[in-house]
N, C-alpha and C positions, 0 to 999 in steps of 0.2 A: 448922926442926923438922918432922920428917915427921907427919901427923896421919893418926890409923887409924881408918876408918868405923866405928862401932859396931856390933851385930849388926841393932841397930834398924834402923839403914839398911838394912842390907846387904836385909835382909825386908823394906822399903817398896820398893827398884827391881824386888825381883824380883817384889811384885806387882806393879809397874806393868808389868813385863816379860810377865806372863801374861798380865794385861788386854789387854796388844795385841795376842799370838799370839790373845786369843781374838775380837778385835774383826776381825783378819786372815782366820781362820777363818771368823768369821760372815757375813762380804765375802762372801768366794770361795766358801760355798752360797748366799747371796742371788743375787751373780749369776749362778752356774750354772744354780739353777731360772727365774728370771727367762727366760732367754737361751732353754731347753727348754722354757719354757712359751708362748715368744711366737717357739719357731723357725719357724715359716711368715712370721710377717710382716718377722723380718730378712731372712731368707733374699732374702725380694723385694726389700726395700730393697736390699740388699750388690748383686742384681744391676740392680737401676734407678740406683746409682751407681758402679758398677765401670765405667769407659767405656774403650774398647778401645786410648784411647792411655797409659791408667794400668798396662794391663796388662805385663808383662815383655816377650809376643813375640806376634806379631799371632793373633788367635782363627783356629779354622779355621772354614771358610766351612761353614756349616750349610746340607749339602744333602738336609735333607730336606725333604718337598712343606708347603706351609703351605695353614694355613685361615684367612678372615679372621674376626676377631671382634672386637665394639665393646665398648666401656665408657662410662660415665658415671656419674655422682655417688647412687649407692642405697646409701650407710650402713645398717647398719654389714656388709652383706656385700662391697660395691666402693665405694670413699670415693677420693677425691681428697685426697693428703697433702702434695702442692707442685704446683707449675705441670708441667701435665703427666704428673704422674706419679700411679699411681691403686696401691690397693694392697686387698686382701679375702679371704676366703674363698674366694669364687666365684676369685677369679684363679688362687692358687694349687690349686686343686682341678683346673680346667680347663690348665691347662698339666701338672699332672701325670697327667692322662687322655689329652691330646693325645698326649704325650711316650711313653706306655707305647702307646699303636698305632703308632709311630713318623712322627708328626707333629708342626711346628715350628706354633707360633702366632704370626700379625703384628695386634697391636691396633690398632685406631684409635678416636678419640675423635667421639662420635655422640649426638645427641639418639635418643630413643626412636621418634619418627617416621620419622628421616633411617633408621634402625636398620631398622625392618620394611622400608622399600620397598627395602632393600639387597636383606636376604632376598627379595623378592619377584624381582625380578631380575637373583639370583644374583650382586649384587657385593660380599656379605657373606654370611658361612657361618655364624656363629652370634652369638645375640644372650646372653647371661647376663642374668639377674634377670629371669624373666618370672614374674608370682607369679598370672594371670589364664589357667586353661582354655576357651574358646569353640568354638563350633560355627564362628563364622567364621574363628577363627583358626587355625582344623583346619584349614578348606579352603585356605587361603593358606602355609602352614607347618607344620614336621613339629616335636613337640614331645619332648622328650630324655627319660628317664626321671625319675623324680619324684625331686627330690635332700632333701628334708626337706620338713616341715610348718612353718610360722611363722606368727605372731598378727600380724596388722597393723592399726593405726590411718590413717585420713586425715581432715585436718584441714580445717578450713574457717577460712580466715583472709578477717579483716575489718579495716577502717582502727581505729587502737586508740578513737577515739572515735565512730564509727559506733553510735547507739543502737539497731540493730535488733539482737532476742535472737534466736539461729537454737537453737533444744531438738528440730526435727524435719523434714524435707524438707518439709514444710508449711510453715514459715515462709521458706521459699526463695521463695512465690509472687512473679512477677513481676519476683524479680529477674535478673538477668545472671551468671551463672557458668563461670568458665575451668575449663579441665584442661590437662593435656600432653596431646595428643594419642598416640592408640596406647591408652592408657591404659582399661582396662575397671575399673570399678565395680562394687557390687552390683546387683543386678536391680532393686530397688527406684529408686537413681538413676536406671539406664539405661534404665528404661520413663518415667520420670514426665517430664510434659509441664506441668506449671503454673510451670516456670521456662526461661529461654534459656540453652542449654548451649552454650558459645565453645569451639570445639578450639584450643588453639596449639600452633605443630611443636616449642618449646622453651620451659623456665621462664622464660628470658628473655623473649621474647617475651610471655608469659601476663603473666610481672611488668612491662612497659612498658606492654600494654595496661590492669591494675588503677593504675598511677602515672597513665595520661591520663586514670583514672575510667572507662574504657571497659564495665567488669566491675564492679561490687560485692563480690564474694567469689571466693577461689581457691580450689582443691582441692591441699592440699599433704599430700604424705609426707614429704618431706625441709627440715623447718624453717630447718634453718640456710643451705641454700642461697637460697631462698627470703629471708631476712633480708639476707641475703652481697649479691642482685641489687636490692635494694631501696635499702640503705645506699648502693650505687655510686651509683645513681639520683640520691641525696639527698632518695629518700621518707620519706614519716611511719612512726615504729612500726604494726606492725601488733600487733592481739589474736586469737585461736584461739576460736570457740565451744565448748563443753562439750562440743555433743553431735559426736562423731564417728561417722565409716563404719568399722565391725571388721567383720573376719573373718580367718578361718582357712586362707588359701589354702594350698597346696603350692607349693613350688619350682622354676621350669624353664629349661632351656637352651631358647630357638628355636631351628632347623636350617631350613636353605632345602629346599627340593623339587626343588633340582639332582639330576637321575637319574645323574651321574654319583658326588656322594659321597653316594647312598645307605647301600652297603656300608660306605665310611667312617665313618659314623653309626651304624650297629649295631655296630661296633666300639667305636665312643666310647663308647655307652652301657654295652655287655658292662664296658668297662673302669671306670666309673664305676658302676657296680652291684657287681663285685668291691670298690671303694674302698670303696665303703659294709658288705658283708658283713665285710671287716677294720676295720671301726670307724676309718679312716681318713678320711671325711669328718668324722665329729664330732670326731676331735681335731683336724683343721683347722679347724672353728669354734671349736670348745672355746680353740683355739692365740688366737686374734683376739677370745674374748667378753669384755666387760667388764662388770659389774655392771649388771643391768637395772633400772631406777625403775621405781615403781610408775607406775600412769597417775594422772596430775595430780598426782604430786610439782612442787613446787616448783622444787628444783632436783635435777633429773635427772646421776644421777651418770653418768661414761666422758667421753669427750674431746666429747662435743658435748650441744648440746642435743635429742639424738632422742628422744623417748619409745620403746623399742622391746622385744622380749622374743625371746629364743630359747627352740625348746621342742624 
């Protein structure tokens, strides 16, 4: 006996039948804006994993002249997102300034130290993420135009059961304190004498000498690397004192003082001032910003634990 759907049915499949057109729908804008909202940092990844023997037929050989520039781990404008491979604003901003003078960028991977003496002897052309203007740094290096203004924090981490309280560079007296070297401060640090201020060329380094006890306290910007070099170690948790170093720096590219890419320099910058007057740098951070925490939240929302803020 053949049995006939009722109308009842017939009106329950076909909402379930809309529900999906509308849930199919709601997909495919989700991930369109999603995709347009975070096109710079695919875009990077697609070419940091597209490798030349995936491709159909071999790349053609990119002859135009290159500049060298370093990276390293300064969240959330250049982060480290696998072995190797680094991904930011700053990157995609600066290969799309490069690329518009018609120049090719070869990165390599550089502490901040290793990074200036390049610049100084011309075997690096540009540094990314310099957020400190000096008198010295003038005389040694030519500085890019100002790419944004940003709020920064540095932290002063202590062993987590260390009972000295640090609320003011006064309570630093006597003791031992690391940085990264290259690394400039507020004025206030960088004049005061009632504590021993340790340069190391790399976090690593600064965090083996605080693991042998060498140092008391570090000066960290980037917490989770920091944590990342420690856990290797199989050091103790560390805790952050209250009181932090703020300011307001501006944002800059280093350039070496090679007289030959002078002119190339004024170029980059021309091109990266035009990026800015189309509102093209801020949709590139805009592309990469994730939801900033307040300072001393708990738990700091985005993919890490930075405390940090775009402005």
């Amino acid at each position: 006996m053949i049995k006939h759907k009722s109308g009842l049915t017939r009106i329950t499949h076909y909402r379930h039948f809309g529900l999906c057109v509308a849930l199919l729908l709601v997909s495919v804008f989700t991930g369109t804006y999603f995709a347009y909202e975070h096109r710079y940092q695919l875009e990077v990844m697609m070419d940091d994993f597209v490798e030349p023997e995936d491709e159909v037929s071999a790349p053609a050989v990119d002859k135009r002249p290159k500049l060298i520039a370093t990276f390293r781990d300064q969240p959330p404008n250049m982060f480290y997102y696998s072995k190797g491979r680094f991904s930011g604003p700053l990157r995609v901003m600066l290969e799309q300034a490069t690329s518009e003078i018609g120049y090719a960028l070869e990165w390599r991977q550089a502490a901040l130290s290793a990074s200036l003496t390049g610049l100084a002897d011309n075997s690096v052309d540009i540094v990314p993420h310099i957020r400190s203007r000096t008198r010295e740094r003038e005389k040694l290096y030519r500085y890019s135009i100002s790419i944004r203004e940003e709020q920064r924090s540095i932290y002063f981490a202590q062993w987590e059961h260390d009972p000295k309280v640090i609320s003011n560079l006064n309570d630093l007296e006597g003791m031992a304190v690391g940085y990264p070297q290259g690394n400039y401060f507020n004025t206030q640090f960088q004049q005061a004498s009632h504590f021993k201020k340790e340069p190391y060329s790399s976090i690593e380094s600064m965090v083996m000498a605080f693991h042998r006890q060498e140092i008391t306290v570090m000066l960290v910007s980037s917490k989770r690397e920091v944590e990342q070099r420690l856990q290797a170690v199989g050091a103790r948790s560390v805790k952050y004192a209250d009181f932090t170093l703020d300011d307001n720096p501006e944002l800059y590219f280093l350039y070496s003082k090679n007289p030959a890419l002078q002119a190339v320099y004024d170029r980059l910058d021309q091109a990266l001032s035009d990026m800015k007057k189309r509102g093209e740098v801020e949709d590139i951070f805009h592309s990469f910003a994730l939801a900033a925490p307040e300072k001393g939240s708990q738990e700091p929302s985005g993919y890490d634990k930075y405390e940090w803020r775009l402005k």
